[in-house]
C-alpha positions in Angstrom: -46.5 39.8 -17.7 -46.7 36.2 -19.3 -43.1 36.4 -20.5 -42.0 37.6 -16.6 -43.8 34.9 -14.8 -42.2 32.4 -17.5 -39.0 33.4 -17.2 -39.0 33.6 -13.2 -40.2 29.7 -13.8 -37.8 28.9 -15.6 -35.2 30.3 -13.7 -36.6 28.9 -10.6 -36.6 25.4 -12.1 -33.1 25.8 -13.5 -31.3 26.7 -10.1 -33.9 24.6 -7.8 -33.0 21.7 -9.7 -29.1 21.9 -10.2 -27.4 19.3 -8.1 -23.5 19.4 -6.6 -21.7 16.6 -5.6 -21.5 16.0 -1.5 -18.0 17.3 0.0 -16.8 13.3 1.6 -15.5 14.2 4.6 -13.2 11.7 6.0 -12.7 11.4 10.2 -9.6 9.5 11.5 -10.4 7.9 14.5 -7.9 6.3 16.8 -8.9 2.6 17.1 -7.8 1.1 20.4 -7.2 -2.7 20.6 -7.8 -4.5 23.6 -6.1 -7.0 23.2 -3.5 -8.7 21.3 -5.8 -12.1 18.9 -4.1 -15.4 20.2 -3.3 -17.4 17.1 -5.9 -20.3 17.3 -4.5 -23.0 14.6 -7.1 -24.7 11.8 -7.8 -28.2 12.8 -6.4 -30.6 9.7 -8.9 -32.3 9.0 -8.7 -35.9 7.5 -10.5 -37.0 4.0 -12.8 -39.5 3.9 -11.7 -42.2 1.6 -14.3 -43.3 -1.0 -13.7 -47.2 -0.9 -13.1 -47.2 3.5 -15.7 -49.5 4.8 -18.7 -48.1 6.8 -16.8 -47.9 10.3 -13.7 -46.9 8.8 -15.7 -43.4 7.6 -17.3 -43.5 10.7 -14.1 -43.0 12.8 -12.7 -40.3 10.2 -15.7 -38.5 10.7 -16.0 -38.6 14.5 -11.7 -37.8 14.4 -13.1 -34.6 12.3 -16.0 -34.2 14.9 -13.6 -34.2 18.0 -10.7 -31.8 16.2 -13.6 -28.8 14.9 -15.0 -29.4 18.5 -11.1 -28.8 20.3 -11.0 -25.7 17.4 -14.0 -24.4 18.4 -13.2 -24.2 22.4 -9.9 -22.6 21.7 -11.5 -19.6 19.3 -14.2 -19.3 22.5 -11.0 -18.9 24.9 -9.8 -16.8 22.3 -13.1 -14.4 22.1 -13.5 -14.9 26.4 -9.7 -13.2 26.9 -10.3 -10.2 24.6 -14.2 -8.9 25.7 
């Protein structure tokens, strides 16, 4: 009786346990694109010079300022015409 139970444990443990690997199912969707990107170009940005005086930097940075800002309104535009 021992040796039954023991061996129905055992056997329970063995197959209960025993792992496979998940099937990976792959699901090819169509993806639809609504529209075509618009090519937005980088703004080229200027380097500061280390030995420009104080107003000299100043303008560089502002220059910088004004080109991210025009970037930045065309890659809005850009994100308006494709929603």
């Amino acid at each position: 009786m021992r040796s039954v139970v023991l061996i129905s444990c055992l056997t329970f443990l063995l197959s209960a346990c025993a792992t496979t690997q998940p099937e990976v199912k792959y699901i090819e969707k169509p993806v639809y694109i609504k529209c075509e990107i618009p090519e937005v170009p980088r703004a080229e940005l200027q380097t500061i010079p280390e030995n420009a005086t104080y107003p000299e930097k100043l303008q560089c940075i502002l220059n910088n300022y004004l080109k991210l800002q025009k970037e930045n309104k065309m890659l809005r535009e850009a994100i308006e015409v494709c929603k």
